[in-house]
N, C-alpha and C positions, 0 to 999 in steps of 0.2 A: 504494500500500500504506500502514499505518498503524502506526505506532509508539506502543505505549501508556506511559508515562513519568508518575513521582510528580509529583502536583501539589504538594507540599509534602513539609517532613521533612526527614530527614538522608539522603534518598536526591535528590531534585532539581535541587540546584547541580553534586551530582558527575556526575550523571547528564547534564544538560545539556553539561557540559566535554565529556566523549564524545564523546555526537555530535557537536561541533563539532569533534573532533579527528580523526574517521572521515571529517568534511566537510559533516557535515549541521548546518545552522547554522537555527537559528528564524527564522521572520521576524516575529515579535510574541512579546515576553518580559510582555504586562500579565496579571496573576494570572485574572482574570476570564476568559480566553479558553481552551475547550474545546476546539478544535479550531484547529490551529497548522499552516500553511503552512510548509514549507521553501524551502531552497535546491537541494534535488532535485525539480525538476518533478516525480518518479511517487509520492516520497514525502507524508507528511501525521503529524503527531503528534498523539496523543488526549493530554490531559493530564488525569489521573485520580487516584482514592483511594489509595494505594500496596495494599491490600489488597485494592482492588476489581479489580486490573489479573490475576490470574490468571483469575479467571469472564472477564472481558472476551477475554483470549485464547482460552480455551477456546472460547467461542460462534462466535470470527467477527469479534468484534467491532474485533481489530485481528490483525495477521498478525505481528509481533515484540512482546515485551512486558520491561522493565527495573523487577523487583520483588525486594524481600527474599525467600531461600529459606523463611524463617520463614509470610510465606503464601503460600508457595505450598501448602507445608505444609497448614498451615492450614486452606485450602480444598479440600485432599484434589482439584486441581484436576486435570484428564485433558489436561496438559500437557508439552509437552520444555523439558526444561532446558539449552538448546543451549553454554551458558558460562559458569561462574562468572566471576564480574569481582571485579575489585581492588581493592573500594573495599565498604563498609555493614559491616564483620565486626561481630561481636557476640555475647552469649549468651544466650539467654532462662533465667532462672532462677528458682530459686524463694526468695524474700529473704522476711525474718520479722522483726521487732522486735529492734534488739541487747538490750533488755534483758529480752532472755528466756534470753539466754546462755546459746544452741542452736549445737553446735559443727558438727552434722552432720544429713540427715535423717532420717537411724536416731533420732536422739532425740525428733522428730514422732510416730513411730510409736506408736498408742491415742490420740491427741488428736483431739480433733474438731475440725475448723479449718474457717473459710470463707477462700477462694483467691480476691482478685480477681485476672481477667484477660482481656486481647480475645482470649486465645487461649485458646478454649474446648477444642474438640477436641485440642489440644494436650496441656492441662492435663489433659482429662477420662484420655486415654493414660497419661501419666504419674503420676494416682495410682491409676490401676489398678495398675500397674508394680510402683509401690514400695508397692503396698497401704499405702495411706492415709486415714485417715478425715476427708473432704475435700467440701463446698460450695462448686460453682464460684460466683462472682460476677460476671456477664459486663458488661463496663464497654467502654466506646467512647474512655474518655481517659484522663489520668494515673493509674496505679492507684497509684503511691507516695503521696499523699495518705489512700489509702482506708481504713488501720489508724489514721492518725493520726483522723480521724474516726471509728475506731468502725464502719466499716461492713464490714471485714475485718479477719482476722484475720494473713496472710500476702496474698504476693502473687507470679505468675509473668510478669515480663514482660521485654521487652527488655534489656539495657545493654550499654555501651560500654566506660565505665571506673570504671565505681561510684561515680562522685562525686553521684550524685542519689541513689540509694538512702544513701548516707552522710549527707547533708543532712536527709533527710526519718528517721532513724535506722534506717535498714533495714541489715540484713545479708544476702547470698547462703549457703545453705546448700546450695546442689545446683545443677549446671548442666542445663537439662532436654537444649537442642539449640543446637551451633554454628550461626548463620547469615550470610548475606555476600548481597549483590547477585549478581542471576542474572538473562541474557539467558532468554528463555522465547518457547516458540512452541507452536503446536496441534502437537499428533500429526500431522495431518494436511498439514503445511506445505508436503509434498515436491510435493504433489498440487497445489498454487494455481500460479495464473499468474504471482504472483513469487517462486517458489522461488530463480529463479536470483535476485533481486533479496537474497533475505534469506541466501543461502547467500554474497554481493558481503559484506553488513553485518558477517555473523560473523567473515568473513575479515578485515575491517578490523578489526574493535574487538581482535579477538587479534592483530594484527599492531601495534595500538598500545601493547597491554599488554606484548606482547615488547618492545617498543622502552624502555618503562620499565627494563628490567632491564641493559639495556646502555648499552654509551659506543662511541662511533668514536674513530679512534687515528690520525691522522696522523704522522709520522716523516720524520726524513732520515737516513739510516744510508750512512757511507764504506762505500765496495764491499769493502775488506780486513775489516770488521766483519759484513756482510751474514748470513753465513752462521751465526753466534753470533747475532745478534738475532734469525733467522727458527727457529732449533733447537727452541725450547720455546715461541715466541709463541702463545698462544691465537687460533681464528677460529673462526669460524658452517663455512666449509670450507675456508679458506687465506689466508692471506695476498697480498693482491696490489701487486704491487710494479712498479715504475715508473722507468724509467733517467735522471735528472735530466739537463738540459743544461749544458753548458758546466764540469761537473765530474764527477770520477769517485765519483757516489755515485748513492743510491736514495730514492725516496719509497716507505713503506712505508706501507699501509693495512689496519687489522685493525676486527674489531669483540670488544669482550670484555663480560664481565659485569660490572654495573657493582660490584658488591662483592672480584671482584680489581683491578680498579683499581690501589690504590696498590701492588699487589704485581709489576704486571704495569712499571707507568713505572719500579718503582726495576733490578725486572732488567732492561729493555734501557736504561734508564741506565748501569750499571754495565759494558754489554757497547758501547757506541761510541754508541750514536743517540742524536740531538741535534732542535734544534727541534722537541717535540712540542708537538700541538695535540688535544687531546680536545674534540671535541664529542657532544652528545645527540643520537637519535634520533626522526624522527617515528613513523615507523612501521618493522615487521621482521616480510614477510611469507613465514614461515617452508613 
């Protein structure tokens, strides 16, 4: 089977981490190389345009695909979006000159504006929307440059944290559409001969992401304490616990979230347990 993955961008390093972390590791990291052997004999990686990878799914052309939800969008593609992942958030917006000292896009409204942006279809949606008087500009590469040359007037694209658009003196006036990294497969995926294979991948990659959110909890708790440490301990379905030898106490084992944490170590501190060990998770497959 084939796994289609950004050849470049802000989606490819994190992306790669992934599957190495589900277990599928590259076997040639050189930029030039289209088609990438694994360390899963059945698997194969296409390594592709990040925008070209939902048409590629859709065809056939690969059987999993890890693209921004913005094109999938985009390409209005007849694809499943089998998992949001945890990693590319973003908003595509629509930014204008700060010194135009536009607070909101109601103030746009009766202006005639040219809009660079590679999201066309996007763009064209949303000034239907907010009825606006709007010339799309369809551009392939940085569009923050394009008002400073004079060949737009605003612009609808990507960002992160606004520090490029600030650079280049753009302002966001409107969010058009949140987007984040998305697993994707054909419609039709149930039907292939490695259904079971890509139904194996989803399970990991969500069992890695669960794992993100949590910590394991090692403990040794006196047996007269036991019973106060285990009362309000958080677990995934319980605590499991363990009768140490050679003394009258317990090994307790939990798994918690990782943002109770410090709430979780200062109560069963304060109720008897002693030597704790917090480690991280590979995977938690739920």
């Amino acid at each position: 089977m084939r796994i289609a993955i950004p050849n470049k961008g802000r989606l490819k390093e994190p992306t790669i981490q992934l599957l190495q972390e589900i277990g599928i590791k590259l076997k040639a990291l050189d930029e030039r190389a289209l088609i990438i052997p694994t360390s899963w004999e059945q698997v194969e990686v296409i390594a592709a345009r990040t925008e070209d990878i939902p048409y590629i799914v859709e065809c056939g052309g690969a059987d999993l695909g890890i693209t921004g939800h913005d094109y999938v969008v985009e390409a209005e593609a007849d694809v499943e979006e089998l998992l949001k992942l945890d990693y590319g958030e973003g908003r595509i917006v629509l930014a204008v000159p700060k010194s135009w000292g536009v607070a909101n896009v109601e103030e746009l409204k009766g202006k005639e504006l040219r809009i660079a942006t590679k999201y066309a279809r996007i763009a064209s949606k949303y000034i239907e929307v907010k009825n606006l008087k709007a010339k799309i500009v369809k551009i392939g590469g940085a569009a923050e440059v394009m008002p400073y040359l004079g060949a737009a007037d605003a612009i609808i694209d990507v960002v992160s944290t606004g520090t490029t658009l600030a650079v280049h003196g753009l302002k966001p006036v409107d969010t058009v559409m949140e987007t984040y990294a998305v697993l994707i497969a054909s419609k039709k995926w149930r039907e292939s001969p490695y259904a079971d294979l890509v139904k194996l991948i989803t399970v990991l990659i969500q069992g890695v992401m669960n794992a993100k959110k949590r910590k394991m909890i090692f403990m040794n708790v006196p047996n007269e304490k036991l019973n106060d440490v285990l009362s309000d301990l958080p677990a995934m379905l319980a605590p499991a616990i363990t009768k140490l030898s050679r003394v009258n106490a317990w090994e307790v084992i939990t798994v918690v979230n990782e943002e109770d944490l410090p709430k979780v170590v200062s109560k069963v501190l304060a109720k008897g347990a002693r030597d704790i060990v917090v480690i991280g998770i590979e995977k938690v497959i739920l």
